[in-house]
LUMLUM-332119 format. One record per residue (C-alpha): residue number from 1; residue in three letters; x, y, z. Coordinates in pm, whole numbers, plus 50000, padded with zeros to 5 digits. Example, Ala and Ser with C-alpha at 12.3 -4.5 7.8 and 13.67 -1.06 7.14 Angstrom:
// LUMLUM-332119
ATOM num residu    xx    yy    zz
ATOM   1    Ala 51230 49550 50780
ATOM   2    Ser 51367 49894 50714
***
This chain:
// LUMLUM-332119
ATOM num residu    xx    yy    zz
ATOM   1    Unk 69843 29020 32336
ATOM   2    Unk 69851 28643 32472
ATOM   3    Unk 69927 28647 32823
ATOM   4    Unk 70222 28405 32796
ATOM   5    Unk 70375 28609 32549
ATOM   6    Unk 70298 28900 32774
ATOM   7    Unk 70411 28722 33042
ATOM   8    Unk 70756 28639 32923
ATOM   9    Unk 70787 29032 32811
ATOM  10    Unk 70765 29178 33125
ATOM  11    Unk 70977 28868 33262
ATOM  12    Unk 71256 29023 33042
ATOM  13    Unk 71189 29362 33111
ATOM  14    Unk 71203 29308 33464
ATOM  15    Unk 71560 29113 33481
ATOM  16    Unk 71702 29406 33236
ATOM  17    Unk 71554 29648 33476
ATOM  18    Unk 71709 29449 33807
ATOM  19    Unk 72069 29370 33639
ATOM  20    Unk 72074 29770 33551
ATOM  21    Unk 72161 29840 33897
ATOM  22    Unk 71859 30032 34001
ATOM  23    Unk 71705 29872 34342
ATOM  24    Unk 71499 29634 34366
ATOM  25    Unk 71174 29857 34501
ATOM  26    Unk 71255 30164 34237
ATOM  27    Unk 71273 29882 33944
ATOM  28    Unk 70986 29691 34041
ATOM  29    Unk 70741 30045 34048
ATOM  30    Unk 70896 30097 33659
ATOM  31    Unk 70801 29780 33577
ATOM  32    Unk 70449 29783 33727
ATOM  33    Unk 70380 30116 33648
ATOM  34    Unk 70485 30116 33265
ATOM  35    Unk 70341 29805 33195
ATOM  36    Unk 70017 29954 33334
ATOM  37    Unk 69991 30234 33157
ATOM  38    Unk 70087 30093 32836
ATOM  39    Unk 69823 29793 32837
ATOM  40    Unk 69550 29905 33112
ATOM  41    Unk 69568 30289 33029
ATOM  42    Unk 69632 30581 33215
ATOM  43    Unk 69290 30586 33367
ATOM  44    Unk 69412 30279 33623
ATOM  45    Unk 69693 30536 33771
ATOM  46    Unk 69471 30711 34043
ATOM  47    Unk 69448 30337 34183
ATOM  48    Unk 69817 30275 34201
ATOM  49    Unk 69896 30465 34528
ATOM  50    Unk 69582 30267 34665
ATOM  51    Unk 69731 29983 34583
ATOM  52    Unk 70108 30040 34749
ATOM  53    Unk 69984 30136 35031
ATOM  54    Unk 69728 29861 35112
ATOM  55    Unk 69989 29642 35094
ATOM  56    Unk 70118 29786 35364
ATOM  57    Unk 69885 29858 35585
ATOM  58    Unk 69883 29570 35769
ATOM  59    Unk 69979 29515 36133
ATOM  60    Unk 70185 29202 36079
ATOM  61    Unk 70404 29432 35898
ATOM  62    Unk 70501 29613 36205
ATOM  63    Unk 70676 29312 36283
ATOM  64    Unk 70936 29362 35998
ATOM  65    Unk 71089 29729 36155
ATOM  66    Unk 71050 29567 36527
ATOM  67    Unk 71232 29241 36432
ATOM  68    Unk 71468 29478 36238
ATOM  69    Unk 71557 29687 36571
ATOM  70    Unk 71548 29386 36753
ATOM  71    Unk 71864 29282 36554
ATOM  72    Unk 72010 29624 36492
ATOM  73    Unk 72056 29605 36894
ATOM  74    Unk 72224 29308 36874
ATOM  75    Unk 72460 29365 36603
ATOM  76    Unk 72569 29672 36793
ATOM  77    Unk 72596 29521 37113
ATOM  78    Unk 72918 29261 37184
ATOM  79    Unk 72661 28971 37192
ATOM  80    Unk 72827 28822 36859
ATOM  81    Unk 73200 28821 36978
ATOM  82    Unk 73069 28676 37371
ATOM  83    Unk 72855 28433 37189
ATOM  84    Unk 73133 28306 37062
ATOM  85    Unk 73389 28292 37292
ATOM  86    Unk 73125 28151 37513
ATOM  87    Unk 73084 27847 37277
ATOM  88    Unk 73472 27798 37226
ATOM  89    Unk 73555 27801 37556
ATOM  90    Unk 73300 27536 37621
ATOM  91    Unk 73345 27317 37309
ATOM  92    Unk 73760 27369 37337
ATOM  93    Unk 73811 27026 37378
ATOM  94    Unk 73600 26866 37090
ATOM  95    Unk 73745 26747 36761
ATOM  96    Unk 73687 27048 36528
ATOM  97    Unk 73522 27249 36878
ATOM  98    Unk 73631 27611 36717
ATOM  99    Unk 73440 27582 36406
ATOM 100    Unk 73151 27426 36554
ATOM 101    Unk 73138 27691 36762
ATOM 102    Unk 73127 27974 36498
ATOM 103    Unk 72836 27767 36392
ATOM 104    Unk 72669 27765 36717
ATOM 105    Unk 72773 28120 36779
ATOM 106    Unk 72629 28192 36381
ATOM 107    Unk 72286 27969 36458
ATOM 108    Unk 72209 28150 36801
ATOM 109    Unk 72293 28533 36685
ATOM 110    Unk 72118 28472 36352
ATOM 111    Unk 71801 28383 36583
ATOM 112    Unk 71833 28740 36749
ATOM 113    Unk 71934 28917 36423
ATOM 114    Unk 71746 28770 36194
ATOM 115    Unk 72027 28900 35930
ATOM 116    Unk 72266 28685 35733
ATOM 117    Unk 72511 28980 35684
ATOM 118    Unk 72485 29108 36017
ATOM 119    Unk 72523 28767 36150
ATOM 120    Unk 72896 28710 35950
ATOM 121    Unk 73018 29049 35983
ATOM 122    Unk 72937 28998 36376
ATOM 123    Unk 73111 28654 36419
ATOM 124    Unk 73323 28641 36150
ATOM 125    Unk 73523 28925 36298
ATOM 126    Unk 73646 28750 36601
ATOM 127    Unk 73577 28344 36454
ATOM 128    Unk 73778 28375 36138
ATOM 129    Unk 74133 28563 36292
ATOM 130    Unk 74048 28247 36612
ATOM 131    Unk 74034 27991 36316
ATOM 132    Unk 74384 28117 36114
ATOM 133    Unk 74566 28170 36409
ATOM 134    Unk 74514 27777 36571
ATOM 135    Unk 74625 27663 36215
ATOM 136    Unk 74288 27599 35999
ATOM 137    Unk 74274 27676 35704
ATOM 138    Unk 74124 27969 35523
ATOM 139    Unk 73869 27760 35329
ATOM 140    Unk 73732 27613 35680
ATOM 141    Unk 73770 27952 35854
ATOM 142    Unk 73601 28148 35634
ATOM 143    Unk 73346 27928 35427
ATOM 144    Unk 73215 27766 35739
ATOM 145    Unk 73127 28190 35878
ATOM 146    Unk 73007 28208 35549
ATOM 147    Unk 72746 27934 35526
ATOM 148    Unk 72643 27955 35928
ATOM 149    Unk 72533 28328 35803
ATOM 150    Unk 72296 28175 35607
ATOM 151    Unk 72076 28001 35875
ATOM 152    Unk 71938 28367 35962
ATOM 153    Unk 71678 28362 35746
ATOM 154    Unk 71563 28056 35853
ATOM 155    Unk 71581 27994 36214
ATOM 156    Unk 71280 28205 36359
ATOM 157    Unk 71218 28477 36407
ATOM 158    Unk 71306 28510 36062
ATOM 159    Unk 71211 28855 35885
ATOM 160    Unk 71182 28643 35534
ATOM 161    Unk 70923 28465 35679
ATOM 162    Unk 70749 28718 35745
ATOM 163    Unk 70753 28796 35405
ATOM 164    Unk 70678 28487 35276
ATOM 165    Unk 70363 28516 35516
ATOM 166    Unk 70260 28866 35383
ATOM 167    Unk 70336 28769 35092
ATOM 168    Unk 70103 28477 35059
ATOM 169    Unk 69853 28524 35325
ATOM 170    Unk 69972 28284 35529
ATOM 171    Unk 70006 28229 35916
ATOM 172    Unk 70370 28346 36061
ATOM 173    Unk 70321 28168 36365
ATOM 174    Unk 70303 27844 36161
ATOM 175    Unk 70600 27977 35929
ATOM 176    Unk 70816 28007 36260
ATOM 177    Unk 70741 27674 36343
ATOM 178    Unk 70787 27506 36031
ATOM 179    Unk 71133 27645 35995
ATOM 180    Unk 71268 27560 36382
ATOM 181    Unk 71312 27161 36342
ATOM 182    Unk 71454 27224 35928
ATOM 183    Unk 71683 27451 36122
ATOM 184    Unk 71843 27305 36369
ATOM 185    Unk 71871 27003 36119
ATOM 186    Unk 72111 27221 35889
ATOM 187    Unk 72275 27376 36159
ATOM 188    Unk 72325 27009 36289
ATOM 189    Unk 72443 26904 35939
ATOM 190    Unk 72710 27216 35883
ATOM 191    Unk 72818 27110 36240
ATOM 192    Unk 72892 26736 36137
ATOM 193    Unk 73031 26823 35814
ATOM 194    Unk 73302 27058 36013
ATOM 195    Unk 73371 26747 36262
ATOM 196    Unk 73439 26526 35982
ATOM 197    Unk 73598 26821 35761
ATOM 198    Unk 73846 26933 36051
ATOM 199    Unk 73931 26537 36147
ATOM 200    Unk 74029 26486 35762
ATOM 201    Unk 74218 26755 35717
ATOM 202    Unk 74408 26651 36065
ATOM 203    Unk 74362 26965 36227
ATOM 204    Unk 74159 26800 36548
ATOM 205    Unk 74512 26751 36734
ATOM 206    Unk 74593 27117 36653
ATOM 207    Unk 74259 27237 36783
ATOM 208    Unk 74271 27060 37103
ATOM 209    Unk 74581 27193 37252
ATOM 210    Unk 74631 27514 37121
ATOM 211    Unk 74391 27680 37401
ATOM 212    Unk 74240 27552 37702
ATOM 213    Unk 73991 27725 37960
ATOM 214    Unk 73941 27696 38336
ATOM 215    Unk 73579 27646 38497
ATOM 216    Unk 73624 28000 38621
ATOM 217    Unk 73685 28121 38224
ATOM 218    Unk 73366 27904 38102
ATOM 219    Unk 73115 28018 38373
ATOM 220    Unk 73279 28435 38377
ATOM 221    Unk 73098 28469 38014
ATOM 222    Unk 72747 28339 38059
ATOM 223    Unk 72602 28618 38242
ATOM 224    Unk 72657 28879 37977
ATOM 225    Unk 72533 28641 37690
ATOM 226    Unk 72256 28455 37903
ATOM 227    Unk 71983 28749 37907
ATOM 228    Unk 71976 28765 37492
ATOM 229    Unk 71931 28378 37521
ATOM 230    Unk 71641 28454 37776
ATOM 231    Unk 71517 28730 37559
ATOM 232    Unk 71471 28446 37232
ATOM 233    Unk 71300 28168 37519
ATOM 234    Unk 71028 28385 37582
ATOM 235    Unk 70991 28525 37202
ATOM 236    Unk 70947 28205 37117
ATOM 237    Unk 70730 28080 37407
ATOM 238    Unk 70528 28373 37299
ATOM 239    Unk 70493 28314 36943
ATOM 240    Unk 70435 27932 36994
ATOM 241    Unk 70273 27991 37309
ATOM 242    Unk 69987 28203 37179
ATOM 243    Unk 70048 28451 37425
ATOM 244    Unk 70077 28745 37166
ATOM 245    Unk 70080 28821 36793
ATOM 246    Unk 70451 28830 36564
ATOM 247    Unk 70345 29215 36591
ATOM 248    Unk 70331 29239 36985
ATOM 249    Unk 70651 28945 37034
ATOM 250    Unk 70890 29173 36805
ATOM 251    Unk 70821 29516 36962
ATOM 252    Unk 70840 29362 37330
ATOM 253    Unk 71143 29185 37198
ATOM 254    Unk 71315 29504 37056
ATOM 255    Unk 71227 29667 37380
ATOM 256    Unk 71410 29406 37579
ATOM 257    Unk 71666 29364 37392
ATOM 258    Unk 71786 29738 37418
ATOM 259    Unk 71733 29725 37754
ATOM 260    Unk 71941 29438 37802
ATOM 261    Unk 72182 29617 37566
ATOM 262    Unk 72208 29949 37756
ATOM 263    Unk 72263 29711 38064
ATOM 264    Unk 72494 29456 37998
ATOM 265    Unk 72704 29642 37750
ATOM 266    Unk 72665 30040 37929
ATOM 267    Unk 72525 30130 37526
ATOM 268    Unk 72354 30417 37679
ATOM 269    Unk 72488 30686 37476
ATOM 270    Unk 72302 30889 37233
ATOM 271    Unk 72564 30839 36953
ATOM 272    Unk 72508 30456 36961
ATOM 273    Unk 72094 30485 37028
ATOM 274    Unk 72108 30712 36712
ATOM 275    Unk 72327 30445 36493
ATOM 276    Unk 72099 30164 36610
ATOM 277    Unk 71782 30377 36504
ATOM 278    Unk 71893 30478 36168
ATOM 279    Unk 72003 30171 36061
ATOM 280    Unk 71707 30009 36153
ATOM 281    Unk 71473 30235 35989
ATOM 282    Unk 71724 30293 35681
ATOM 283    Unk 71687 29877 35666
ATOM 284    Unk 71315 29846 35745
ATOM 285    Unk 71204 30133 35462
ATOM 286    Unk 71411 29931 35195
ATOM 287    Unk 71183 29581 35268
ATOM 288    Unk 70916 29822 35317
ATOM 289    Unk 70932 29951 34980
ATOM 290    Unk 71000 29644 34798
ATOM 291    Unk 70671 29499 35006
ATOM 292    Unk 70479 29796 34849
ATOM 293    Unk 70640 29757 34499
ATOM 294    Unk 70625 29395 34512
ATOM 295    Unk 70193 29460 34588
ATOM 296    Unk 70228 29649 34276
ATOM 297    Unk 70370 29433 34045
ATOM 298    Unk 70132 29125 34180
ATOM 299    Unk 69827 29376 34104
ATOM 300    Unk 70013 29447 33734
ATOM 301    Unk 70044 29066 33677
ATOM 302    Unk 69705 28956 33831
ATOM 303    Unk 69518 29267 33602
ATOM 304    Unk 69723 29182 33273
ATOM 305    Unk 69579 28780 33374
ATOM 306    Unk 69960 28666 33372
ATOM 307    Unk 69961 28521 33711
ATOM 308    Unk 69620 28350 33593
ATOM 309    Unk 69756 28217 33259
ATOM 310    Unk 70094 28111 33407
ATOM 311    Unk 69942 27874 33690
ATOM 312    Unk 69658 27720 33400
ATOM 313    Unk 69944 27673 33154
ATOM 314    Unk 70182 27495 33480
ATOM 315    Unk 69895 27309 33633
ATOM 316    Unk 69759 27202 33276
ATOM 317    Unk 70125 27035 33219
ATOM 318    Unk 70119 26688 33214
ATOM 319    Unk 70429 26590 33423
ATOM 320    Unk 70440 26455 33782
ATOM 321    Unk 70492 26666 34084
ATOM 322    Unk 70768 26576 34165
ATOM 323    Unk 70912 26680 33831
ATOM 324    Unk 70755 27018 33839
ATOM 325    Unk 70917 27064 34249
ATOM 326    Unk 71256 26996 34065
ATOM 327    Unk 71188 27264 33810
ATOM 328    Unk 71062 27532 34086
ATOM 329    Unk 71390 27455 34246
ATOM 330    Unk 71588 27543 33969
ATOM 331    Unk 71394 27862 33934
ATOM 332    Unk 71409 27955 34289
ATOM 333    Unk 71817 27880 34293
ATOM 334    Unk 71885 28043 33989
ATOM 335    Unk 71697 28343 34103
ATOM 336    Unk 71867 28320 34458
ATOM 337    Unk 72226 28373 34243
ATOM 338    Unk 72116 28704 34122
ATOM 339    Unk 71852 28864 34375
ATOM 340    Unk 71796 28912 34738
ATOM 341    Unk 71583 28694 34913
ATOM 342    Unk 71277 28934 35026
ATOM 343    Unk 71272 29040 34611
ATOM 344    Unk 71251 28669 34517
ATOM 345    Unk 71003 28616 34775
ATOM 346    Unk 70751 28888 34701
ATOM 347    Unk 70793 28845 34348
ATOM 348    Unk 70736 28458 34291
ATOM 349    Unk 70568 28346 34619
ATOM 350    Unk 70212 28487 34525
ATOM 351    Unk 70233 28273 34185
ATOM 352    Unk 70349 28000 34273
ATOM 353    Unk 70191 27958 34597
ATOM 354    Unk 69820 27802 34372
ATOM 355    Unk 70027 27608 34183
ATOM 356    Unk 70187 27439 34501
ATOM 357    Unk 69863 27379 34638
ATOM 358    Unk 69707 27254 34344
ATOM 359    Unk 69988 26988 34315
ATOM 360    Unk 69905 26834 34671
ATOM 361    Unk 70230 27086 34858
ATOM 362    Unk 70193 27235 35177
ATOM 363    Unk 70275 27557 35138
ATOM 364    Unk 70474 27621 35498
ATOM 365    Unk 70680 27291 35388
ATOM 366    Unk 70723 27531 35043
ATOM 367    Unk 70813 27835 35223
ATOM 368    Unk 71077 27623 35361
ATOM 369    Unk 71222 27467 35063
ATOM 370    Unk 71219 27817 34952
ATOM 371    Unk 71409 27997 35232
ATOM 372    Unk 71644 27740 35219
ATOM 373    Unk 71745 27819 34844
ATOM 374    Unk 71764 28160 34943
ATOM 375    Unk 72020 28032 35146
ATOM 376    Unk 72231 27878 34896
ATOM 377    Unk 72214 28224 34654
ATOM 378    Unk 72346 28393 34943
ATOM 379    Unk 72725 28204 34917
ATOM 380    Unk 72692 28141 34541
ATOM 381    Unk 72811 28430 34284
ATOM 382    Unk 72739 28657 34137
ATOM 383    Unk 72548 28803 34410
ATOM 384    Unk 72653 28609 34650
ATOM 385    Unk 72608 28857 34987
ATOM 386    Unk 72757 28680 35238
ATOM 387    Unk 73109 28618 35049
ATOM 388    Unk 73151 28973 34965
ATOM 389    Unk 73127 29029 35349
ATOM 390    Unk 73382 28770 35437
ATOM 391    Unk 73564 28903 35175
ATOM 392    Unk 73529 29281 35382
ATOM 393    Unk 73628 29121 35728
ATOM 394    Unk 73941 28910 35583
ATOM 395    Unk 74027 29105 35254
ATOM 396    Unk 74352 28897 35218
ATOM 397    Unk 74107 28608 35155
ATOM 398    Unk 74023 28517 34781
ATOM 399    Unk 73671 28546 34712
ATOM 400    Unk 73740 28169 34513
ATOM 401    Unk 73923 28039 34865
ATOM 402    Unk 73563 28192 35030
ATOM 403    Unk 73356 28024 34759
ATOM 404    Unk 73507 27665 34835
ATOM 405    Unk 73515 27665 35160
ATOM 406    Unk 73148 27707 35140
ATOM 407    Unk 73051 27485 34894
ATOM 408    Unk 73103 27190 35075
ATOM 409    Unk 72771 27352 35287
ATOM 410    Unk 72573 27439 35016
ATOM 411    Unk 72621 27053 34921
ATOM 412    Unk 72444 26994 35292
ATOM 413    Unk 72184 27272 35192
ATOM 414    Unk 72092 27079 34893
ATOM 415    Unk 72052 26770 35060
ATOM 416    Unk 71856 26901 35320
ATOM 417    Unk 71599 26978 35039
ATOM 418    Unk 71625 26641 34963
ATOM 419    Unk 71564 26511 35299
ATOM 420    Unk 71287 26750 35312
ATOM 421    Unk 71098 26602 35015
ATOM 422    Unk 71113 26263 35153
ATOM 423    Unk 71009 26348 35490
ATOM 424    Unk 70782 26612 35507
ATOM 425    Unk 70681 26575 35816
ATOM 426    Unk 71024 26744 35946
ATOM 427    Unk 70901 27086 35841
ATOM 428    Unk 70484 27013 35859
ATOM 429    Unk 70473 26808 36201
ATOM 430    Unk 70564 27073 36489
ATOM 431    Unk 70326 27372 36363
ATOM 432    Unk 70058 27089 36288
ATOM 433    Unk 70121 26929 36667
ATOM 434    Unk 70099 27250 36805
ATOM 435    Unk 69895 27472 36580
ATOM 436    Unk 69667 27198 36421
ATOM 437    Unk 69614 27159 36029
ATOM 438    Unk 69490 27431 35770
ATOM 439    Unk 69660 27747 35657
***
C-alpha cells in the first residue's frame, strides 16, 4: 500500500480510536499494535515490549514523576490561596490590581505545579468568589483564572517540555530557557489586557476602594509564601546554572518542597503524605504510559515509512515557509481542541520536528509555538480542560460566560505567536546567550 494512503488510514483510525473514549495510552497501543500486525506480521510482536520500554528507560524521564510530586505538594499545600492574597494585598491599589493578581498568583503557582488544572482549581477557588464579590464580572472573574491556567505548561519547569524534549531528542535545559522570556511576555500581555479590560468596563473605581491593607497585612503573608518562591530561584539557578541535570533539580525540588510543606503548613500527617503520593504516581503512570505508547506508535509509523513519506511529500511542496508554519499551526490548534497536550506532543513532535529543521526553524523556538497552542486548546471546546474546571469551582457559571471571558486571552495567545514569528530571537536568544547554539 502507498504510504500516504497508509498514512491517512491509520490517521483515521487513530482519531476514531481517541474520540471513542478510550485513553489516550490504551488507544495509541491498539493503534500501533494492530497496524503492526496487520502490515509487518506477527513475527515483529516479540519486539514490541522492547520497544515500550526503551522509551522509557531514560533518566530524563525521572524528571516527569519528580516534577509531578513537586506540584502534587503544592497543590495540597495553601501556597495557591497565600499566593494570592499575597499579590492582592500588594497590588490593592492598582487599576484592575485583583485580576492581575490572579494572574500573578496563576503565573507563579503554575511555575511550582507545572499543571494547568491544578493551577485553576488552586486559585480559582479563592480569586474567582474575591472577583464577584468586589463587583467584576463573571466573564473577567472567571475567563481571566481560566487563561492564567494556561501559562503552566509553559513557564519552566514545565512537564510538557519535558516531553517535547523526550520526545524529540532535544536538550530540556534549553527548552526551559526558551520558554522563560515567551512566558513572562504572555503573562505580561494577559496582565495588560485585564488593566485595559477592567478600566473599560469601569470597574477600576470599584476595585480600588472596596478593600485596603495595612503594611502589617502586606508583610504578615510573605513568610509562608517566600520559601516556595526560594524553592523555584534555586531550581532554576540550577537548571540554568549547570549545577545539576532536570533529573537531579526535580527530585531535590520535590524534596524541598515537602519539606517546606510539612513546615510551613504542619502537612505532616499520613492521610495527606498518602493523597500527595497517590496522586502523583496515579498522574505520572498516565504520561508514563502515553510516553511508552507514543514510542510505539513512532516505531509503527517510522517501520510502515509513513513518517518518511509524510516529511518527503511536505518538504517536496513547493510553498514558502512561512506558508507551511501557518498550516502546522492550524494542525497543532485544531488538534489542541480535541487532545491533551502531552498526546499531541508525542504524537506529532517526532514528525514534524525534520520538517521544521529542513525549512530553516529552530526547533526550541517550535517547541514554543507549540506549547503555546496547547495553550489555546486548553480554554477552547470541546475539550477544553481548563473551562470544565472553572465550570467545577463556580458551577453557577455558564460554560459560554467561561468561554468569553477567555477568549479575549486566547486573542493575546495568538498574537504572541505572531510576535514570535517576527522576532525569534524572544524565544532563541536567552538559551543561545547562556547555553550557546546547536541542539
Amino acid at each position: 500500500m502507498d504510504p500516504l494512503l497508509l498514512a491517512a488510514l491509520v490517521g483515521i483510525s487513530t482519531t476514531l480510536v481517541l474520540f471513542s473514549g478510550i485513553p489516550v495510552g490504551i488507544g495509541l497501543l491498539v493503534i500501533s499494535v494492530g497496524f503492526i500486525m496487520v502490515f509487518d506480521g506477527v513475527g515483529s510482536l516479540p519486539l514490541l515490549p522492547e520497544i515500550l520500554f526503551g522509551k522509557l528507560d531514560s533518566f530524563e524521564v525521572l524528571a516527569i514523576p519528580m516534577f509531578i510530586l513537586m506540584g502534587a505538594v503544592v497543590a495540597s499545600s495553601r501556597a495557591g490561596g497565600d499566593l494570592y492574597s499575597a499579590l492582592d494585598r500588594w497590588l490593592t491599589r492598582v487599576p484592575g490590581g485583583l485580576v492581575i493578581s490572579n494572574l500573578g498568583a496563576c503565573a507563579i503557582f503554575s511555575a511550582l505545579s507545572g499543571s494547568s488544572p491544578a493551577t485553576c482549581a488552586a486559585i480559582g477557588k479563592m480569586g474567582i468568589p474575591a472577583m464577584r464579590e468586589r463587583g467584576f464580572p463573571d466573564t473577567v472573574a472567571a475567563g481571566s483564572i481560566a487563561a492564567g491556567g494556561t501559562l503552566g505548561i509553559l513557564i519552566p519547569p514545565s512537564v510538557t517540555m519535558i516531553i517535547y524534549g523526550i520526545s524529540t531528542e532535544t536538550s530540556i535545559g534549553r527548552l526551559f530557557l526558551a520558554g522563560l522570556m515567551p512566558g513572562l511576555m504572555l503573562t505580561a500581555m494577559f496582565m495588560a489586557w485585564s488593566i485595559y479590560s477592567t478600566w473599560r468596563q469601569g470597574h477600576a473605581g470599584t476595585a480600588l476602594a472596596s478593600v485596603s491593607y495595612s503594611w502589617k497585612e502586606k508583610f504578615e503573608i510573605l513568610p509562608r509564601i517566600l520559601p516556595f518562591l526560594v524553592i523555584i530561584a534555586a531550581v532554576l539557578f540550577a537548571l540554568y546554572g549547570g549545577v545539576a541535570t532536570p533529573s537531579e533539580t526535580a527530585g531535590v525540588g520535590a524534596l524541598f518542597c515537602l519539606l517546606t510543606a510539612v513546615v510551613v503548613y504542619r502537612m505532616w500527617q499520613p492521610t495527606k503524605l498518602w493523597h500527595i503520593l497517590r496522586d502523583t504516581t496515579r498522574e505520572s503512570v498516565m504520561i508514563l504510559l502515553i510516553i511508552g505508547a507514543a514510542g510505539l506508535f513512532s516505531y509503527m509509523l517510522s517501520s510502515l515509512y509513513i513518517t518518511q513519506s509524510i516529511a518527503h511529500w511536505i518538504s517536496d511542496l513547493d510553498v514558502n515557509r512561512w506558508v507551511l508554519m501557518g498550516f502546522i499551526n492550524v494542525f497543532l490548534l485544531i488538534s489542541g481542541f480535541f487532545l491533551p497536550p502531552v498526546a499531541v506532543i508525542l504524537m506529532s513532535a517526532p514528525i514534524l520536528l525534520p520538517v521544521i529543521v529542513s525549512a530553516g526553524f529552530d526547533p526550541y523556538w517550535f517547541a514554543v509555538i507549540l506549547t503555546i497552542n496547547m495553550e489555546i486548546g486548553l480554554i477552547t471546546p470541546p475539550v477544553g480542560l481548563n473551562l470544565y474546571v472553572i465550570n467545577g469551582i463556580a458551577p453557577d457559571i455558564r460554560l459560554q460566560t467561561i468561554l468569553k471571558g477567555a477568549m479575549p486571552y486566547v486573542a493575546c495567545m495568538i498574537v504572541a505567536i505572531v510576535i514570535l514569528c517576527i522576532f525569534p530571537d524572544i524565544a532563541t536568544w536567552l538559551p543561545n546567550a547562556m547555553i550557546g547554539g546547536g541542539r
